[in-house]
C-alpha positions in Angstrom: 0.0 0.0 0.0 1.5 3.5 -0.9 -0.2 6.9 0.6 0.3 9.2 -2.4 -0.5 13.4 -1.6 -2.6 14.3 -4.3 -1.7 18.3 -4.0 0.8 20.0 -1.5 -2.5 20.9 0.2 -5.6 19.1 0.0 -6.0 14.8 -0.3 -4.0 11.5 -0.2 -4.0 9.1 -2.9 -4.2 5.7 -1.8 -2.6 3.1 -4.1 -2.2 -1.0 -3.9 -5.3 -1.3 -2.6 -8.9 -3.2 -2.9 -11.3 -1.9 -1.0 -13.8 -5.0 -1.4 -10.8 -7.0 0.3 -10.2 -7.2 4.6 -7.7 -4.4 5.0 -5.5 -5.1 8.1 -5.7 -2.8 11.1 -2.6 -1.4 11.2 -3.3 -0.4 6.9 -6.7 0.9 7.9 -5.1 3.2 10.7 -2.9 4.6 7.9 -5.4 5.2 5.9 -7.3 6.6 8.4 -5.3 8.9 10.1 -4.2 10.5 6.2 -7.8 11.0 5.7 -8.0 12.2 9.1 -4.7 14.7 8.3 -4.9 16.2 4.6 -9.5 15.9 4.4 -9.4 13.6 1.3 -8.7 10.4 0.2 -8.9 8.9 -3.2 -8.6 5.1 -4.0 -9.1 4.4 -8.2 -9.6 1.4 -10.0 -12.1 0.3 -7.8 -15.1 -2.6 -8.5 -18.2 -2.1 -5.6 -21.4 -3.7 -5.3 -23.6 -1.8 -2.9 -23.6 -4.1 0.1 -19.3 -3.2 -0.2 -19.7 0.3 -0.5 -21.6 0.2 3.0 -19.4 -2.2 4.5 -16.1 0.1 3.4 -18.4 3.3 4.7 -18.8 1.5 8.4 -15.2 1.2 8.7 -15.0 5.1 8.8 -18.4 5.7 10.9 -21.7 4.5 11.5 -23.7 4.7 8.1 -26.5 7.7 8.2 -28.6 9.1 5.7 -30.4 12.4 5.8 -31.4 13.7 1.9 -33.8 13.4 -1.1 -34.9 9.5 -0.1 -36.8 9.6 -3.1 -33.3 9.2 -5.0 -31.8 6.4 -2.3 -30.7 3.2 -4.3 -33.6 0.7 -4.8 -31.2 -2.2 -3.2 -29.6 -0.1 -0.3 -31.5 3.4 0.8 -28.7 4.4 2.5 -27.0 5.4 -1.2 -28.1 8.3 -2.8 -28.1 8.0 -6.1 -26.2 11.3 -8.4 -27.6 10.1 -11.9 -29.2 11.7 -15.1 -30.3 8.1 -16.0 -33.7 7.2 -16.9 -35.3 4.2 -15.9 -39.2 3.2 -16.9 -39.6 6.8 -17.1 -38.3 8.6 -14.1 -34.8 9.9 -12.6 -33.2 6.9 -10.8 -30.9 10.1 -9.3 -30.7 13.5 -8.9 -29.0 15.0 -12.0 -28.0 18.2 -10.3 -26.5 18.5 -7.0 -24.1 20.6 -4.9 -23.1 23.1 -7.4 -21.9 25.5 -5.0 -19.4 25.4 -2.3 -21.0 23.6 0.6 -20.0 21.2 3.5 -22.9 18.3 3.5 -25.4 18.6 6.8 -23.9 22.1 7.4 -27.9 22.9 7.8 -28.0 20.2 10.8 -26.8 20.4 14.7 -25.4 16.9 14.4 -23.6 16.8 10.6 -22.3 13.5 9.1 -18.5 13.5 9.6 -17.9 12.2 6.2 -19.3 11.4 3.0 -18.1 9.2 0.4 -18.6 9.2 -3.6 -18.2 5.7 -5.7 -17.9 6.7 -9.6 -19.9 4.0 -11.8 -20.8 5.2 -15.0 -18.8 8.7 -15.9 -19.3 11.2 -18.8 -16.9 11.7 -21.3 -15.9 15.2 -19.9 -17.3 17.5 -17.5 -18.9 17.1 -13.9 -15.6 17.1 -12.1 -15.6 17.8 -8.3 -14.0 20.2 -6.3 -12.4 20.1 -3.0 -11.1 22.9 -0.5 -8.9 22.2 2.6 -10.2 24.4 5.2 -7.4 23.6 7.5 -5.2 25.5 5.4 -7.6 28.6 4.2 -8.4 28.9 8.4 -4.2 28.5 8.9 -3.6 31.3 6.0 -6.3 33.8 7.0 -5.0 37.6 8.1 -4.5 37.6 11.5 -7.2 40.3 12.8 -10.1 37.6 10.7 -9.1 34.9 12.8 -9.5 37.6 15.8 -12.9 38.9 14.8 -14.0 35.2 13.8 -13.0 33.4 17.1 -15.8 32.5 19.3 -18.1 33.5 16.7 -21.5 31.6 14.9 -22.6 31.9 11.3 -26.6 31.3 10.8 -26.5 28.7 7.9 -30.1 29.5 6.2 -31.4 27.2 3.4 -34.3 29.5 2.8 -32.4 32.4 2.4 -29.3 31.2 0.5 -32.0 29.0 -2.1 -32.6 31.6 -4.7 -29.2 32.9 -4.6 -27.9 29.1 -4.9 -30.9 28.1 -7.0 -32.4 30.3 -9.0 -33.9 28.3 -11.2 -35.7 26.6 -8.8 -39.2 27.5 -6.8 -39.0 29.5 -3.6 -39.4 27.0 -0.8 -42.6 25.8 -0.2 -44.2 26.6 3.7 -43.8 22.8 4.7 -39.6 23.7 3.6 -39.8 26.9 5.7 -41.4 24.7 8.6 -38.4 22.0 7.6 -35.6 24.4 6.8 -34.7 25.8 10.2 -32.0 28.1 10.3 -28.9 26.5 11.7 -26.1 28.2 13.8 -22.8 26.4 13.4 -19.1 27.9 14.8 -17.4 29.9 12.3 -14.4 28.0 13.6 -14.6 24.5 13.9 -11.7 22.2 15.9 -11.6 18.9 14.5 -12.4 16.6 17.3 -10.3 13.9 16.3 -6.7 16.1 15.4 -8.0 19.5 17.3 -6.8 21.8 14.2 -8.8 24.5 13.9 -10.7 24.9 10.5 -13.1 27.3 8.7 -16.7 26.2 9.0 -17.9 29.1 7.2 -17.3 28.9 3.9 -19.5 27.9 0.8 -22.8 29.9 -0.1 -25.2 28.8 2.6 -23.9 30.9 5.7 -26.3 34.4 5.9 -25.4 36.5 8.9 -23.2 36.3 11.5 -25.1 36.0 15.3 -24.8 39.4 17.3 -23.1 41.5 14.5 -25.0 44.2 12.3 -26.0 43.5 8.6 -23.0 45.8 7.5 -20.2 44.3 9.4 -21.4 40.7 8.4 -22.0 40.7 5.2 -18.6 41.6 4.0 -17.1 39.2 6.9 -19.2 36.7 5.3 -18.4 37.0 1.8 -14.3 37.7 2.4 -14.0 34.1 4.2 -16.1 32.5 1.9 -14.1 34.1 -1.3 -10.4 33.3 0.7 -11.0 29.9 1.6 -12.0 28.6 -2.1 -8.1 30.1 -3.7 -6.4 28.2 -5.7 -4.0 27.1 -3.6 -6.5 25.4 -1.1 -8.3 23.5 -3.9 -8.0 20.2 -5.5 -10.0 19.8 -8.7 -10.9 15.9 -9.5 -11.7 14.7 -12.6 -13.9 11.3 -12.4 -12.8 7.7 -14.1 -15.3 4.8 -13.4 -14.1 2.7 -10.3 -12.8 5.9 -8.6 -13.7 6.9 -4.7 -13.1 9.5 -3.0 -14.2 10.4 0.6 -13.9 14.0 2.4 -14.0 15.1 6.0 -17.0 17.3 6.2 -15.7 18.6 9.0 -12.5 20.1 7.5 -13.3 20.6 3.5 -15.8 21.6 1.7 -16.9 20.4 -2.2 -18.2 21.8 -5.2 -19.9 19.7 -8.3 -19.1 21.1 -11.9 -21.7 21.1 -14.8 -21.9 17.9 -17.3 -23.1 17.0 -21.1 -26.3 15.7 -20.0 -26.7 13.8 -23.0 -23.8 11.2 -21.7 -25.1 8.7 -18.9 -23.9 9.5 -15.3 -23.8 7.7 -11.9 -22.3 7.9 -8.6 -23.3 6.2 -5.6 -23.0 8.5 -2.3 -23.0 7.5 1.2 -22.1 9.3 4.7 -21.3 8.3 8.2 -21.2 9.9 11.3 -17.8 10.4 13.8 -16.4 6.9 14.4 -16.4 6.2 18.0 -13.4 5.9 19.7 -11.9 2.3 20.3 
């Protein structure tokens, strides 16, 4: 097994191994930690039948599933399904998703720690994914921001960020407004498991910051989530079939890129909550 950095900043490629196979302990804790250290890890080449894809997930955390069950796969609901295929004429996936910076279950008190993305069937160009280390942005950031930042919430609003986000889409319906409760969530997050401090702020569904007037948080706002998606934070991945990759929700933060929708698509997405200690 070789641990490969993907970027000086953001991922680890893990080569020489099968993820359908037993990985030994001491391989997994490699694996682990690297994912654990650098927010991404990528395996390619790989062959998964659902029932694997959930066994590989529980070895990070306890599987949990929280969105759009109308697109969960028909074999394991735990998988959502990210697919423009057709099958006896309806959407076996969602076609569009997360085409904005975002950190999945940002919205929620108790946010999956990670998520994980199996490539199946990929298009000949387009829909890559990309991937920001917020260690590094929150490690980078001017001085007097991490000052005015510390100690501080962010109201993460699904309702008011939707037709900025989604304009194309309806306003959200009153049972959504009843749903989509706003969320407070620290503007700085330390990792439980490494206690590095990261942004938790970036990506385009933080509003206003709690206790600070419109016109001091707005351009707050909007400088941290512009600085912590540079260039040098990012990692752009471009999809072959068998790849997976699986990010740290709690330290980076994704973006999905627009595909030909006339090429087939499918990934298989599942997400797990903090792995308890042992």
């Amino acid at each position: 097994m070789e641990l490969i950095p993907i970027t000086d900043v953001v991922g680890t490629e893990v080569r020489g191994t099968d993820v359908s196979q037993p990985i030994s302990p001491s391989d997994f804790e490699r694996i682990y930690q690297a994912w654990i250290d650098t927010t991404i890890l990528l395996f390619r080449g790989q062959s998964l039948t659902s029932a694997q894809q959930l066994a590989f997930t529980e070895k990070f955390g306890e599987v949990v599933s929280y969105t759009r069950s109308r697109f969960s796969a028909s074999e394991s609901p735990e998988i959502l399904v990210l697919s423009n295929i057709t099958e006896g004429g309806r959407l076996i996936g969602s076609p569009v998703s997360g085409r904005v910076w975002h950190t999945d279950g940002h919205f929620m008190s108790n946010a999956p720690a990670g998520s994980m993305l199996y490539g199946i069937e990929i298009p000949p160009f387009g829909g890559d994914t990309l991937f920001a280390n917020m260690f590094a942005a929150y490690e980078e950031l001017p001085e007097h921001i991490k000052r005015e930042i510390s100690n501080r919430q962010v109201i993460i609003s699904r309702v008011q960020s939707r037709p900025y986000n989604y304009p194309d889409r309806p306003a959200p319906t009153d049972e959504e407004r009843e749903e989509w409760l706003d969320m407070p969530q620290p503007m700085v997050l330390t990792h439980p498991e490494n206690g590095r401090k990261a942004l938790y702020v970036g990506g385009n569904v933080p509003w206003r910051v709690v206790g600070m007037e419109e016109s001091e948080s707005a351009p707050l706002v909007t400088f941290v989530q512009e600085f912590s998606v540079m260039r040098r934070f990012t990692y752009r991945h471009k999809w072959r079939p068998g790849d997976i990759i699986i990010w740290d929700n709690r330290s980076a933060m994704h973006c999905a890129t627009a595909y030909d929708q006339s090429h087939r698509r499918r990934l298989h997405r599942t997400t797990f909550a903090q792995r308890r200690p042992t």
